[in-house]
C-alpha positions as CSV (number, residue, x, y, z in Angstrom):
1,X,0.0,0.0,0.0
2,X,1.5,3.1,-1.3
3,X,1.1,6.1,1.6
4,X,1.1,9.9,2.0
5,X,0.4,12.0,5.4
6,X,-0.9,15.4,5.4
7,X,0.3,17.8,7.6
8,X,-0.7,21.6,8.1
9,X,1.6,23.9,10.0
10,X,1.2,27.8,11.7
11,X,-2.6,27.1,12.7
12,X,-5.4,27.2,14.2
13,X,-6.3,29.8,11.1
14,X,-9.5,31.7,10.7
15,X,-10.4,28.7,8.4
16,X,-9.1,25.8,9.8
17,X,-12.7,24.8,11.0
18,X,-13.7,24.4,7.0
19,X,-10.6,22.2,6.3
20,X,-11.4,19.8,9.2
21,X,-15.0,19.3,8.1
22,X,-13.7,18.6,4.6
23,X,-11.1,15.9,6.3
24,X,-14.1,14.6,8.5
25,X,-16.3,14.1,5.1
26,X,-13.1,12.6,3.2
27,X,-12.0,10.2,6.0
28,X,-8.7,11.9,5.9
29,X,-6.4,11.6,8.9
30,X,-3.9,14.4,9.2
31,X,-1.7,16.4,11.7
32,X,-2.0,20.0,12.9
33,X,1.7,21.3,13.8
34,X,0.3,24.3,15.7
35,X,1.6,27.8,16.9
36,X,1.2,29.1,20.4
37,X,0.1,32.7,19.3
38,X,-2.2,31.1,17.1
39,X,-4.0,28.7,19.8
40,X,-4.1,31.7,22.4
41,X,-5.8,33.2,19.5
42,X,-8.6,30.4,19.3
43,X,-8.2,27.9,22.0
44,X,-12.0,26.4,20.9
45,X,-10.6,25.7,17.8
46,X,-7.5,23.9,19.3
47,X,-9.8,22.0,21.5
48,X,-12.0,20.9,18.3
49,X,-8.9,19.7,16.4
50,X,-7.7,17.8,19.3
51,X,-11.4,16.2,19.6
52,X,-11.8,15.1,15.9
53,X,-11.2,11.5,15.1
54,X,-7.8,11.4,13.3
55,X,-6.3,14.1,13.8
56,X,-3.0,14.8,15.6
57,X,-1.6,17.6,17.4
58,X,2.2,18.4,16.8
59,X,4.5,21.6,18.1
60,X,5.4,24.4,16.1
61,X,6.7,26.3,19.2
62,X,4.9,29.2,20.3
63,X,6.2,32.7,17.8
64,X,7.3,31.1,14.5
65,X,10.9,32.3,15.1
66,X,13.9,30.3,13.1
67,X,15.2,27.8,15.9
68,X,18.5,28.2,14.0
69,X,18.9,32.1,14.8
70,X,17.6,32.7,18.3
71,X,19.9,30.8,20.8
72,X,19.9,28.1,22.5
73,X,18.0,29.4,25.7
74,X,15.2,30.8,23.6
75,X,14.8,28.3,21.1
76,X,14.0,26.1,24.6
77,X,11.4,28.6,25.9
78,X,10.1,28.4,22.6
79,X,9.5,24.1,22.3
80,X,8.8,24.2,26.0
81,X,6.0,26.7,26.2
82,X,4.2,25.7,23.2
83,X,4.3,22.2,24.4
84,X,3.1,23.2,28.2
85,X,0.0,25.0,26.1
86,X,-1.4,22.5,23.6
87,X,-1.4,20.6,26.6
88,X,-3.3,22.9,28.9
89,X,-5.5,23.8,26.6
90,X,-6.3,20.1,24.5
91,X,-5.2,17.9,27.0
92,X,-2.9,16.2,24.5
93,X,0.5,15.3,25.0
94,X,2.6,15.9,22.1
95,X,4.7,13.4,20.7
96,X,6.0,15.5,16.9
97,X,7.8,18.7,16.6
98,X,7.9,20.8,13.3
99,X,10.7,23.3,13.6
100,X,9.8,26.0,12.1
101,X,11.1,26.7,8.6
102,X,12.7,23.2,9.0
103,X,15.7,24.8,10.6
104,X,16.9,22.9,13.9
105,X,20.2,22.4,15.5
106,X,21.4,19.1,18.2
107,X,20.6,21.4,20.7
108,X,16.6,22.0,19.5
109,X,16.5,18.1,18.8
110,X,17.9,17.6,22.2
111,X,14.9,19.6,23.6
112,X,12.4,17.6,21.7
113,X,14.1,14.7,23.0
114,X,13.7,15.5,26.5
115,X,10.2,16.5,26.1
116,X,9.4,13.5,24.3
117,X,8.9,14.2,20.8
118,X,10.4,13.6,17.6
119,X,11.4,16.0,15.0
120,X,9.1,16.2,11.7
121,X,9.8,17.6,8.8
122,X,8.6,16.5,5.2
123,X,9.7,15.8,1.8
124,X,6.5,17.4,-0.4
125,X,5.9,20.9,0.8
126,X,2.5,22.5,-1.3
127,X,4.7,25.7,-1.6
128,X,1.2,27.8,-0.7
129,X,3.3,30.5,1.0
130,X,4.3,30.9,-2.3
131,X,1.3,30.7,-4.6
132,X,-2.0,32.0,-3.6
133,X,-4.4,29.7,-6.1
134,X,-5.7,26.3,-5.0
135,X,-4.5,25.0,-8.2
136,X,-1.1,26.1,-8.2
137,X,-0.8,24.8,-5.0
138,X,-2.4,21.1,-6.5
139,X,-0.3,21.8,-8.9
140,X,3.0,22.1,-6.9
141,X,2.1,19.5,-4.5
142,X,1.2,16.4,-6.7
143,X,4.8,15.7,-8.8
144,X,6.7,15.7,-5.3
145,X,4.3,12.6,-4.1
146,X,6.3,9.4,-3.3
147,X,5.3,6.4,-1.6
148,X,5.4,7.1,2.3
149,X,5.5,11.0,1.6
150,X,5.0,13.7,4.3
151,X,3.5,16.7,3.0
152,X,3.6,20.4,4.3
153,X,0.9,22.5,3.9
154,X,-0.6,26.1,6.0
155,X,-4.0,26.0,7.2
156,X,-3.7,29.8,7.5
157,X,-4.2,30.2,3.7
158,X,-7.6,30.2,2.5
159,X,-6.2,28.6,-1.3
160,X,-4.6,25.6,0.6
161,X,-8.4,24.9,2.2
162,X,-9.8,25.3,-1.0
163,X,-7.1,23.2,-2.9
164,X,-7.4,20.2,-0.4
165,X,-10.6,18.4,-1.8
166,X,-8.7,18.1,-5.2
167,X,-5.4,17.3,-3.4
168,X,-7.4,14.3,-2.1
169,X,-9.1,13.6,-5.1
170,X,-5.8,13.5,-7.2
171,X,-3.8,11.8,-4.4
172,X,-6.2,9.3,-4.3
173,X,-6.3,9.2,-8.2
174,X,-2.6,8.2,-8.1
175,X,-3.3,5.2,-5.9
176,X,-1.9,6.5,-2.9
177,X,-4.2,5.8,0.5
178,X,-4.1,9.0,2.7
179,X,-2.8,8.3,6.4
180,X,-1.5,9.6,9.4
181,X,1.8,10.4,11.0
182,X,1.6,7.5,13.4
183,X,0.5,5.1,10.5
184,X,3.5,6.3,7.9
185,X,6.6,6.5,10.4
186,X,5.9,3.5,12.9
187,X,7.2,4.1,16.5
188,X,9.5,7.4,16.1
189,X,12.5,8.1,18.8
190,X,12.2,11.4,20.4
191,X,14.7,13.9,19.2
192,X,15.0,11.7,15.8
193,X,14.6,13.8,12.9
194,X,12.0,12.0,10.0
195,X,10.9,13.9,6.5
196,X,9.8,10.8,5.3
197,X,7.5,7.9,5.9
198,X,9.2,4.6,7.2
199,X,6.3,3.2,5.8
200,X,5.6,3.6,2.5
């Protein structure tokens, strides 16, 4: 069985609700790498995410900064905090960390480590911080699909909601069966970095 994972980073957006009902209808599972600012923004929409069937929860650290350029000490604050609020406010424990950008260093991964979580980044990104049309964003996304695929998309841009029922549709089309993180990557070692399904 040939496998893809979505993921969607910098939420909960003023649209996420829409993409989760469109998931829900599709029977897609994916995973919400989410940003502290964001969640303090709309903690009801968090808690929803966290309550759907499917879904997954993973840190994107609380302000967005690049891990890579802020020092050691506030990178930490960074993982820590976000971590400490998804779980106050969902009740999940977080198990994936998306740095953003991608950029990390030993001493971010050794943070995720001790908090448990491995380090996920991808290897088909929908480029829709780049293009603002739901088909150019189908359009970027579909020729980087492989079998056990990770891909990154924003659930902060209306275009990548509206380009995700045809993402399905055509990811579907190509034989690929849409799963989560869990399901593609097997048991993960916290602190490990993955871009790609173990699973494919």
């Amino acid at each position: 069985m040939k496998c893809v994972a979505l993921t969607f980073d910098d939420g909960p957006g003023p649209k996420t609700g829409t993409l989760l009902d469109t998931l829900v209808k599709q029977k897609v599972p994916a995973t919400f790498f989410l940003v502290g600012n964001m969640i303090n923004v709309d903690k009801a929409m968090a808690r929803r995410i966290a309550e759907t069937p499917g879904m997954t929860l993973g840190n994107h650290t609380m302000s967005h900064p690049n891990l890579r350029l802020i020092g050691t000490t506030k990178a930490t604050k960074e993982i820590t905090d976000n971590t400490l609020l998804i779980e106050k406010v969902t009740g999940v424990k977080v198990r994936f960390m998306r740095p953003p950008y991608g950029s990390h260093t030993k001493a971010t991964d050794a943070v995720a480590k001790k908090l448990g979580q491995a380090v996920v980044n991808w290897s088909a990104g929908a480029l829709d911080w780049q293009y603002n049309t739901a088909a150019k964003v189908v359009a970027a996304t579909m020729p980087q699909l492989a079998p056990g695929a990770i891909v990154l998309a924003h659930d902060i841009h209306p275009w990548t909601i509206k380009a995700v029922p045809t993402l399905i549709k055509k990811i579907r089309a190509k034989g690929y069966t849409l799963v989560s993180l869990d399901d593609i990557l097997g048991p993960t070692t916290p602190g490990k970095t993955y871009t790609r399904g173990l699973h494919p």
